[in-house]
Residue frames relative to the residue before (quaternion, step in Angstrom):
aa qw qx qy qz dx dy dz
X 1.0000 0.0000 0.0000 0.0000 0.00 0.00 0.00
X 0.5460 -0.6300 0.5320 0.1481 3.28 -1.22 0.72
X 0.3320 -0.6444 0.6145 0.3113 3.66 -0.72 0.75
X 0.6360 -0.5681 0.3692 0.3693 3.29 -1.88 0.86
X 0.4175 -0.6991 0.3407 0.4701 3.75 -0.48 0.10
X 0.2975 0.6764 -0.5607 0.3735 3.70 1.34 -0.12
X 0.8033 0.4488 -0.2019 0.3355 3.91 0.25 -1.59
X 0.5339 0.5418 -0.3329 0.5572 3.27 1.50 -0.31
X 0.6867 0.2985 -0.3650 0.5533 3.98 -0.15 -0.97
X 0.7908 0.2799 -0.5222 0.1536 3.95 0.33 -0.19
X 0.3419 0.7592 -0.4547 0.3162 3.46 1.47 0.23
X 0.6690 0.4726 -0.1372 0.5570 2.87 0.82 -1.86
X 0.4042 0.4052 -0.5291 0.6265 3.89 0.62 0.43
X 0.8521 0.4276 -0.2646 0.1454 3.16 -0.72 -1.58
X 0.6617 0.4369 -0.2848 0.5387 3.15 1.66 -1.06
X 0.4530 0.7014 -0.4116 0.3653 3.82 1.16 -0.35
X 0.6162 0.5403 -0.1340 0.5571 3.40 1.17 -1.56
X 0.6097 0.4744 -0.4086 0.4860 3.81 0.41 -0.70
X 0.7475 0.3131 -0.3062 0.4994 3.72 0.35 -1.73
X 0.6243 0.3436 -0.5184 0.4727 3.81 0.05 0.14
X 0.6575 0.4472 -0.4684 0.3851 3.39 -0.34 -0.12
X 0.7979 0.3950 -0.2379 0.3883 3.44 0.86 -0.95
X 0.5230 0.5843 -0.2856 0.5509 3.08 1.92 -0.10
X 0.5126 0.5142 -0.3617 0.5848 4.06 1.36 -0.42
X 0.8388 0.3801 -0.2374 0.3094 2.99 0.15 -1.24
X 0.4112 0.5580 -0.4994 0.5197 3.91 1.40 -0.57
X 0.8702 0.2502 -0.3374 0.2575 3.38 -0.26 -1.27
X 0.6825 0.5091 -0.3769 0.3647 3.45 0.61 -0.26
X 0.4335 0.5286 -0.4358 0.5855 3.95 1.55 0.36
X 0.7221 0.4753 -0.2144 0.4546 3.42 1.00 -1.30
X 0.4694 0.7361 -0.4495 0.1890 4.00 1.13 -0.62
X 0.8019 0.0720 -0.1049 0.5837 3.87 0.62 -0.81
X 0.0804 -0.6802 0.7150 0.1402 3.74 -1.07 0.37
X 0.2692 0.7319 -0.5683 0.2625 3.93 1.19 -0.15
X 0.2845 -0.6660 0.6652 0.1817 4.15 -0.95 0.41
X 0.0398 -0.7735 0.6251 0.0965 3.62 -0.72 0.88
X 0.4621 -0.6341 0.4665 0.4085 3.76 -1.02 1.59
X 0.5104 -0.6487 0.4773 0.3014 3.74 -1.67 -0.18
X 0.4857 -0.7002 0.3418 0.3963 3.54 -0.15 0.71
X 0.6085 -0.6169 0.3680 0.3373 3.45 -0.96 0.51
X 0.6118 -0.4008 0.5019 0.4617 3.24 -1.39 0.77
X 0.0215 0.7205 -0.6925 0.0306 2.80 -1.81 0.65
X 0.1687 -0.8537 0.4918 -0.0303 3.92 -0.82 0.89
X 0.0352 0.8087 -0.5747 0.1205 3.40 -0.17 1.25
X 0.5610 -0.6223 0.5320 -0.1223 3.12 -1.71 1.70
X 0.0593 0.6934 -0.7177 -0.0256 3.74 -0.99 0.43
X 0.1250 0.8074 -0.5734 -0.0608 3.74 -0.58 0.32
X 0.0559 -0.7379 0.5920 -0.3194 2.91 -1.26 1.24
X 0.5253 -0.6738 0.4424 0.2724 3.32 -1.13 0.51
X 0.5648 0.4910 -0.3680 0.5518 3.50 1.24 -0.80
X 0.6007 0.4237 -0.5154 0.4405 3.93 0.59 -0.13
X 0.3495 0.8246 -0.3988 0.1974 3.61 0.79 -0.48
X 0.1750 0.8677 -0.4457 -0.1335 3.75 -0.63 -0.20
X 0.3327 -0.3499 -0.8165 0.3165 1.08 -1.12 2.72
X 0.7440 -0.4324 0.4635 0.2112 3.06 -1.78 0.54
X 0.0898 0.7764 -0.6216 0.0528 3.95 -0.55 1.14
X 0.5911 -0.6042 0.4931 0.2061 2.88 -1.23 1.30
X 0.4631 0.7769 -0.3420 0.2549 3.77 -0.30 0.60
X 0.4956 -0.8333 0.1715 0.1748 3.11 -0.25 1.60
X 0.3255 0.6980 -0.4783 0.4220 3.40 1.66 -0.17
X 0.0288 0.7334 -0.6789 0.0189 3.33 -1.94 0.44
X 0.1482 0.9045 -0.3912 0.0833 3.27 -1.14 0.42
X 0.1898 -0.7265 0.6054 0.2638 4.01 -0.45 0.48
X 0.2766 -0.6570 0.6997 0.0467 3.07 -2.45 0.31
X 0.1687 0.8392 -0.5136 0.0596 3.43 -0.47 0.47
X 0.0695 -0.8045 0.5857 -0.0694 3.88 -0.24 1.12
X 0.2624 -0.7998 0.5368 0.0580 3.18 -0.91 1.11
X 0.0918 0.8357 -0.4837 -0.2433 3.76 -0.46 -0.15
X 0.1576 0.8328 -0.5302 0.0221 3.68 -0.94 0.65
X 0.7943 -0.3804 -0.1863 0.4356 2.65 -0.56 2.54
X 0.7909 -0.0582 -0.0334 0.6082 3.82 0.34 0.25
X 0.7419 0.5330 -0.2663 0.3075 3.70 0.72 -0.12
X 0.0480 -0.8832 0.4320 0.1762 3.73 -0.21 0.14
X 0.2287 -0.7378 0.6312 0.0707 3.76 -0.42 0.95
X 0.0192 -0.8095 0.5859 -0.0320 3.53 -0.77 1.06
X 0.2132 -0.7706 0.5992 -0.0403 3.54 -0.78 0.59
X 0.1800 0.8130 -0.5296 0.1618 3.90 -0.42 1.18
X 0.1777 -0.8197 0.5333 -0.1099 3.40 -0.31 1.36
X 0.1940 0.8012 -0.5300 0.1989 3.80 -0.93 1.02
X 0.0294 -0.7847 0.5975 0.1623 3.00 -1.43 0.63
């Protein structure tokens, strides 16, 4: 006996749907192979007196922020 043909077109759906998906989904894993550099270390600072050790009450404040790229350092120091 022959399967009904209803059960046949929905395989052949179902397996249709499988190879597209796997066919979306290759190319969009596959979309860039391009290598992007990492960004540069970077160090950041809060100053303050409560960072202090011991800890002084004192109204001064300030950030830090040091960059490094590949032998160079770029520093940035802010206060009031």
């Amino acid at each position: 006996m022959h399967p009904p043909a209803s059960t046949s077109r929905a395989l052949f759906a179902s397996v249709g749907l499988m190879a597209a998906i796997l066919v979306a989904t290759t190319i969009v894993a596959c979309d860039s192979d391009e290598a992007t550099a990492p960004k540069p270390p970077t160090f950041v600072a809060t100053l303050n007196g409560a960072s202090e050790v011991p800890a002084k009450a004192v109204a001064g404040t300030g950030a830090a922020t040091i960059v490094k790229e590949g032998g160079t350092y770029t520093y940035t120091v802010t206060f009031s």
